[in-house]
Legacy VTK file of the C-alpha trace (Angstrom):
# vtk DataFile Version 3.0
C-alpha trace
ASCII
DATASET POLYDATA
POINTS 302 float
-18.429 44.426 98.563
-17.683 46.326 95.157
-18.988 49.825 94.572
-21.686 50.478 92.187
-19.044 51.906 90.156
-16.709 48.895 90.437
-19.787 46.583 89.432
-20.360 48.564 86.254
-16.775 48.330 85.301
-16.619 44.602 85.851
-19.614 43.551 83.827
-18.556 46.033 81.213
-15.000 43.964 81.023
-16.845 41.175 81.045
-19.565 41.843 78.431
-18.471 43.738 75.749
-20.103 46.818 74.922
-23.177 46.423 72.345
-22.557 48.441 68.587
-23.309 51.897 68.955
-23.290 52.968 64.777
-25.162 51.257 62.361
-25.493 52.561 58.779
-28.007 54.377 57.555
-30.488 52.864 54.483
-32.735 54.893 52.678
-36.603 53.640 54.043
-35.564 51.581 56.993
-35.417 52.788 60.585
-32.731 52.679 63.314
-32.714 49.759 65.760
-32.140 49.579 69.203
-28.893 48.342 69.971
-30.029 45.048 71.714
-32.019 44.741 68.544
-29.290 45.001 66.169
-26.146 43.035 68.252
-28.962 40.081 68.578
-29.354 40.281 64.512
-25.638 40.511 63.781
-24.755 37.368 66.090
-27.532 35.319 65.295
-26.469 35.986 61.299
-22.788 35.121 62.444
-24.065 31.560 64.065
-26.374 30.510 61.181
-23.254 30.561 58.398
-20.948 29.701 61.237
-23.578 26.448 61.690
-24.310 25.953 57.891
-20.223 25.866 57.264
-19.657 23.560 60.126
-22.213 21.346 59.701
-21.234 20.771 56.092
-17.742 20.222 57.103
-18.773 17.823 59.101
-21.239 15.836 56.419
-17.968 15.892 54.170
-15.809 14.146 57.046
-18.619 11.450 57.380
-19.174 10.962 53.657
-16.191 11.877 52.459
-15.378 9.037 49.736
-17.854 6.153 51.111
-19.278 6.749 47.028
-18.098 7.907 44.050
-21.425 9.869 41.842
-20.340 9.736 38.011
-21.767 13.198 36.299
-21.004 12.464 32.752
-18.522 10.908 30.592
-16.568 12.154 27.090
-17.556 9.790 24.525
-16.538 9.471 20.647
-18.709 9.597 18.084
-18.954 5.942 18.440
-19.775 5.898 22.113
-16.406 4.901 23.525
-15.216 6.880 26.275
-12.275 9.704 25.437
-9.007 9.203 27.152
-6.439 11.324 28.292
-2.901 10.113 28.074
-4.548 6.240 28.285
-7.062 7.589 31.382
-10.615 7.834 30.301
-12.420 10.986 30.903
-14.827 9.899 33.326
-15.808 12.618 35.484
-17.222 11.928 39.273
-16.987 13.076 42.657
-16.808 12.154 45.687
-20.029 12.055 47.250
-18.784 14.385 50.405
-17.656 16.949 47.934
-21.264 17.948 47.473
-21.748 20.333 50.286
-18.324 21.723 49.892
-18.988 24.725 47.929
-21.841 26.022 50.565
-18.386 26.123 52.955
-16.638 29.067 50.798
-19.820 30.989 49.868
-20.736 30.850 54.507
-16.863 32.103 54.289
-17.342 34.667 51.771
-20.355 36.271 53.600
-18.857 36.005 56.921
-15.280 37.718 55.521
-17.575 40.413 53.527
-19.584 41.443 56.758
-17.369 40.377 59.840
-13.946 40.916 58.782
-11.257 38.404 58.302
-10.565 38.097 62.168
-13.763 36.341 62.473
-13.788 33.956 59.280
-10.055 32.547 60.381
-11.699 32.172 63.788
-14.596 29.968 62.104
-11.797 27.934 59.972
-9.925 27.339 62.902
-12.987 26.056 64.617
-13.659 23.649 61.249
-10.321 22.122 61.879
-10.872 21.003 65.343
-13.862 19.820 64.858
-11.980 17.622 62.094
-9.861 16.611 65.239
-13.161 16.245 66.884
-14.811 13.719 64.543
-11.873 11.668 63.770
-11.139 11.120 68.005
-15.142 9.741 67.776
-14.399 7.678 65.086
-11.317 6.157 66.441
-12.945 5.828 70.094
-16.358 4.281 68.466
-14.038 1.781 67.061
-11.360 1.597 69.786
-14.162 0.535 72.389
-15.419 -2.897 73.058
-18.633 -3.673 70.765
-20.773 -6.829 69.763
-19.138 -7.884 66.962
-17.968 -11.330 65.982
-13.915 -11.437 66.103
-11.557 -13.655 64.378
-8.896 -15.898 65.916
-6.011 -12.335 65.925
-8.594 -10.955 67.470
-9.640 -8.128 64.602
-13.322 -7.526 63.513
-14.171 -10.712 61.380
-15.873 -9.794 58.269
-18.631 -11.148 57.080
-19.714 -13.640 54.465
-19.318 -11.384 51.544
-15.697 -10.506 53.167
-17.362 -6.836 54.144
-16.546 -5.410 57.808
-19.467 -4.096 59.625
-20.791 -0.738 58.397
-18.928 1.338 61.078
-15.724 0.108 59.907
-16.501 0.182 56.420
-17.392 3.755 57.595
-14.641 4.169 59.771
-12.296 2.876 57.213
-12.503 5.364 54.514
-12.840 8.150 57.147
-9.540 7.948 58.483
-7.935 6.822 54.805
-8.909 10.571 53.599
-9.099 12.461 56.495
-5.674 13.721 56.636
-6.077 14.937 53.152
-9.233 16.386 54.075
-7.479 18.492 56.933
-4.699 19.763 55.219
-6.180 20.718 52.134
-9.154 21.727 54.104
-6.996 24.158 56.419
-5.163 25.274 53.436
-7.876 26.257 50.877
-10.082 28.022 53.403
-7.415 30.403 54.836
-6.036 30.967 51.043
-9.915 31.440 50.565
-10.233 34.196 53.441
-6.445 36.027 52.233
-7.183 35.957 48.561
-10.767 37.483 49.407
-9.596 40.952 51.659
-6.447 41.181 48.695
-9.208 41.738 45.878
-11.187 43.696 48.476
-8.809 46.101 49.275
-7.110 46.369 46.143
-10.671 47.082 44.168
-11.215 49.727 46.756
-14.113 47.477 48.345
-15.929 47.430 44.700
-16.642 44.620 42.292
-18.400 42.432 44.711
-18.087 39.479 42.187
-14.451 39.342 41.575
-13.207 39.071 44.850
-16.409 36.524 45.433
-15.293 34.267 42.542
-11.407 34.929 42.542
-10.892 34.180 45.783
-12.841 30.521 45.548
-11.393 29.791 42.184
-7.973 29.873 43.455
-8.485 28.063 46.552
-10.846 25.307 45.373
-7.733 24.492 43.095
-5.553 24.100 46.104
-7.805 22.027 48.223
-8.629 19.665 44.680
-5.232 19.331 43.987
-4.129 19.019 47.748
-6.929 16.480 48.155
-6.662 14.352 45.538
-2.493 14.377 45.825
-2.845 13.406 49.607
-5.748 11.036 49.596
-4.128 8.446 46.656
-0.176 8.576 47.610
-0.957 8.850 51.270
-3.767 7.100 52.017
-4.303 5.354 48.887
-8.282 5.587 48.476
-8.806 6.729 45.056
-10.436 4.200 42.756
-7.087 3.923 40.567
-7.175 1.408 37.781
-4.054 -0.439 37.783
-4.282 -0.971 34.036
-3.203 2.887 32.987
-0.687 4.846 34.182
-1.175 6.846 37.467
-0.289 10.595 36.806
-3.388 10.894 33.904
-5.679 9.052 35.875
-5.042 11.808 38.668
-5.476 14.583 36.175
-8.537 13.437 35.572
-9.736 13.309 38.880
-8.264 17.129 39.533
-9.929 18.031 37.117
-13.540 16.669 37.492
-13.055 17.992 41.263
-12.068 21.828 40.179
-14.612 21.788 37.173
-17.135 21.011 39.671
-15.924 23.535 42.014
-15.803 26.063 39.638
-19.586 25.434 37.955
-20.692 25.869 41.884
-18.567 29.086 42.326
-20.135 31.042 39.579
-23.628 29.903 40.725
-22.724 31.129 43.649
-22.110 34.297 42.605
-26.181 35.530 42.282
-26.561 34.179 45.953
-23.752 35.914 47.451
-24.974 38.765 45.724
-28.374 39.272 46.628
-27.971 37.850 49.975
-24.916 40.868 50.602
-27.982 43.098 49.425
-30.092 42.351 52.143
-28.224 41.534 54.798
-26.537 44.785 54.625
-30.071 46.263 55.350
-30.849 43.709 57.952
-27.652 44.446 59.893
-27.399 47.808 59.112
-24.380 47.784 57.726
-22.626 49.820 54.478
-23.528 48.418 51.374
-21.072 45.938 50.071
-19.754 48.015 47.464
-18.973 50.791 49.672
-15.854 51.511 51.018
-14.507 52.218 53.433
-16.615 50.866 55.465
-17.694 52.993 58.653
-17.095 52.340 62.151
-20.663 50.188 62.246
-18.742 47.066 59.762
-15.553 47.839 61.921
-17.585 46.977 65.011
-18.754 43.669 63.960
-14.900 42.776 62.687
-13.739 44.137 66.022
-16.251 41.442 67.485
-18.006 43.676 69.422
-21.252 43.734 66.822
LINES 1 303
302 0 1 2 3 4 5 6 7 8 9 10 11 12 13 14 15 16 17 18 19 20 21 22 23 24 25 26 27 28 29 30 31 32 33 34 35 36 37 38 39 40 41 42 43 44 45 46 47 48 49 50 51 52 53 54 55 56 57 58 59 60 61 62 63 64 65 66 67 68 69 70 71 72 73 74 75 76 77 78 79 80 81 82 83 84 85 86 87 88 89 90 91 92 93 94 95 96 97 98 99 100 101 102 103 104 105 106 107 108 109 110 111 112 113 114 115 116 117 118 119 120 121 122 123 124 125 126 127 128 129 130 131 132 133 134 135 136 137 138 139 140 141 142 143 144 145 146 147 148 149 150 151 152 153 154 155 156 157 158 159 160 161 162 163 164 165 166 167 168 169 170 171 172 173 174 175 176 177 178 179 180 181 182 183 184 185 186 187 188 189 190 191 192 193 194 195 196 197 198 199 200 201 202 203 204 205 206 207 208 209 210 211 212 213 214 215 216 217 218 219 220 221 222 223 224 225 226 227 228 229 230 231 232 233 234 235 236 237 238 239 240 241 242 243 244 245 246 247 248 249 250 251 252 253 254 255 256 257 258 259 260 261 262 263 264 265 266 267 268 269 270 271 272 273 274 275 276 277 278 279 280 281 282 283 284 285 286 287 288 289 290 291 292 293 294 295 296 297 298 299 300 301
């Protein structure tokens, strides 16, 4: 049988020990440890959920629909063009909940340290790997359908498979873009954010909010849209202009989009680093350094 002693060591290697320091804000009291590791986890899973389950919306969506925001039109009505490609600009529908992934990022890099936001991209990548082995089994397994003669789904009278495979179909034609430029552009997103952090000295909350999204929503758009056409070929390309222009075009609806949602981002990520700084107890987001209490949650111990 173990000692007392030798008990207390083995649950302590086991459980990690709860933060001791928290920071102190003017009006609010301290709070029991139990209190305070329950608040700072509980924080950690709902942006670690949010960002995950909008990764995984995007992977389901992803280009099943294209939504047209606006158009460029003459003073005659006629749509502009760019180098013969007219300046139609859409998205894909599973790029909506995209921006809500780098502002979860942002708040979990600003108050749990870069250790855990890679951890929480890595996890977004296998669960890529995840949806796309459910997709292929859902597929892969005997169903109901009707089959033609070579034995493939037969498609029905308007020459549509069923919805799964419709589904199914466009899944795995941009996925692979999806998890490159995915992996990519949220690790450039973490990086970029602790270089303006620590060379600002921890201050100017906003640039290293918007300048690290800015640069890596380019990457992913341009890694996206680059992958999904010449490798998987799923872009609604008109064969009638020339390719290159007509990809511009969709780079650049993607990044303007981006970009809109990154500066509206900005009051959010603001006011929410406000308060949650009091609600976890932790130093003020434009102090720095930060004490031992923020190093305690990046440690993973908080």
């Amino acid at each position: 049988m173990l000692s007392p002693m030798a008990k207390d060591k083995s649950r302590a290697h086991h459980n990690p020990p709860l933060p001791g320091v928290q920071h102190e804000h003017k009006g609010l009291a301290r709070l029991p440890e139990a209190v305070l590791h329950w608040r700072r986890e509980t924080t950690f899973l709902v942006f670690a959920g949010i960002f995950l389950g909008s990764l995984t919306m995007l992977n389901i969506l992803g280009i099943t629909r294209f939504i047209k925001l606006f158009e460029i039109t003459d003073s005659e009505g006629e749509v502009e063009t760019l180098w013969g490609a007219k300046l139609t600009f859409a998205i894909a529908v599973g790029v909506l909940p995209y921006p809500i992934t780098f502002l979860c990022t942002d708040f979990i890099s600003e108050f749990w340290g870069r250790r855990r936001a890679n951890a929480v991209v890595w996890v977004g990548f296998l669960l890529n790997i995840w949806v796309v082995t459910v997709l292929w089994l859902g597929g892969a397994l005997p169903g109901f359908e009707q089959l033609a003669p070579d034995g493939s789904i037969a498609l029905d009278e308007a020459g549509r498979q069923p919805v799964f495979f419709e589904v199914r179909t466009l899944a795995f034609g941009a996925v692979t873009a999806s998890m490159v430029a995915y992996l990519v552009a949220q690790l450039v997103d973490v990086h970029v954010f602790h270089f303006w952090k620590k060379l600002t000295n921890g201050k100017h909350l906003w640039l290293r909010n918007n300048g690290s999204t800015l640069v890596s929503q380019l990457v992913d758009t341009v890694a996206v849209i680059l992958i999904t056409h010449y490798y998987a070929n799923a872009l609604p390309i008109s064969t009638d202009h020339s390719v290159v222009p007509q990809l511009v075009v969709f780079i650049l609806t993607g990044y303007t989009f981006k970009v809109l949602a990154a500066f509206v981002d900005t009051v959010p990520f603001y006011i929410g680093s406000h308060y949650l700084a009091r609600f976890l107890r932790l130093p003020p987001a434009h102090e720095a350094p930060h004490p031992p209490a923020a190093a305690a949650v990046e440690a993973g111990v908080g």
